[in-house]
C-alpha positions in Angstrom: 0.0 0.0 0.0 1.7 3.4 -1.3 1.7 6.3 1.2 -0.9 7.9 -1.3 -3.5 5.6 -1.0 -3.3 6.0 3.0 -6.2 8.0 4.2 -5.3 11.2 5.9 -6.2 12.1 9.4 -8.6 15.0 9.9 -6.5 18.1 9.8 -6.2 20.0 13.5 -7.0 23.4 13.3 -5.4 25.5 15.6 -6.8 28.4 18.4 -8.3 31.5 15.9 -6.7 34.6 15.8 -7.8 37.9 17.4 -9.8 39.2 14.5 -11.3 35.5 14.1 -13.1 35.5 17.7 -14.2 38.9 18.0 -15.8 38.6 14.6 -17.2 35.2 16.2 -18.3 37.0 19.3 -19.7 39.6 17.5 -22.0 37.4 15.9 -22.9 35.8 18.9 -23.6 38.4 20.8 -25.4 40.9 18.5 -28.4 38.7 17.9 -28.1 37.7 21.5 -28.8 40.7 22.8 -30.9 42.1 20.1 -33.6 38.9 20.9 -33.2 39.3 24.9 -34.0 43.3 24.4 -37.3 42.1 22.0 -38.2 39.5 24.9 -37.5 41.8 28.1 -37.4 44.9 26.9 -40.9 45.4 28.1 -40.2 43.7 31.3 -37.2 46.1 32.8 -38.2 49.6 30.8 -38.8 51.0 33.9 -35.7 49.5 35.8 -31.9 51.1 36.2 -29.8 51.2 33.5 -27.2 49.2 35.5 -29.8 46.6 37.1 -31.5 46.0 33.1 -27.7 45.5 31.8 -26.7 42.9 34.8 -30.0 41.1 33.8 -29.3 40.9 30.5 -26.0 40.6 30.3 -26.0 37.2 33.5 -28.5 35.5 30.3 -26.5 36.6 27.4 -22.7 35.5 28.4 -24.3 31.7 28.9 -26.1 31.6 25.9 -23.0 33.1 24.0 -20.0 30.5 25.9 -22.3 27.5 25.9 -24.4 27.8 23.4 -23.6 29.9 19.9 -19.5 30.1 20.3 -19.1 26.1 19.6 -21.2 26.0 16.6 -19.4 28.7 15.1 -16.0 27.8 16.3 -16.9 24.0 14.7 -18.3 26.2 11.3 -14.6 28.2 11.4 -13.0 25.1 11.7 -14.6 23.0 9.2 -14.5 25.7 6.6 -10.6 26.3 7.1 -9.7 22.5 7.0 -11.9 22.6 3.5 -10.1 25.0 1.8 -6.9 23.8 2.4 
């Protein structure tokens, strides 16, 4: 068996850059916060401007580590092991 017929392992692709994760943030936390405001912005109109961000900011960072940054840091991933 010839070492081109081998198959090759998955390709590891390393930690994204700087410009990588705050474009991945961005995207995670834009729509975040722009659904949380549609949902509770009714809700804490009439509270402090520093209670309403706490609020929204103790559901957003979850829902941003655990639950949109994987997908997209699998999406980065899987597109930059396709194109090389």
């Amino acid at each position: 068996m010839s070492e081109d017929s081998l198959p090759r392992p998955p390709m590891r692709v390393g930690p994204p850059p700087r410009h990588h994760m705050a474009v991945m943030i961005w995207l995670a936390v834009f729509p975040t916060l722009t659904v949380l405001q549609l949902l509770l912005g009714d809700l804490l109109r009439d509270t402090p401007t520093v209670l309403r961000t706490l609020v929204l900011a103790t559901v957003a960072v979850p829902i941003v580590i655990y639950g949109l940054l994987p997908p997209l840091q699998r999406l980065r991933n899987y597109l930059i092991s396709r194109r090389e």
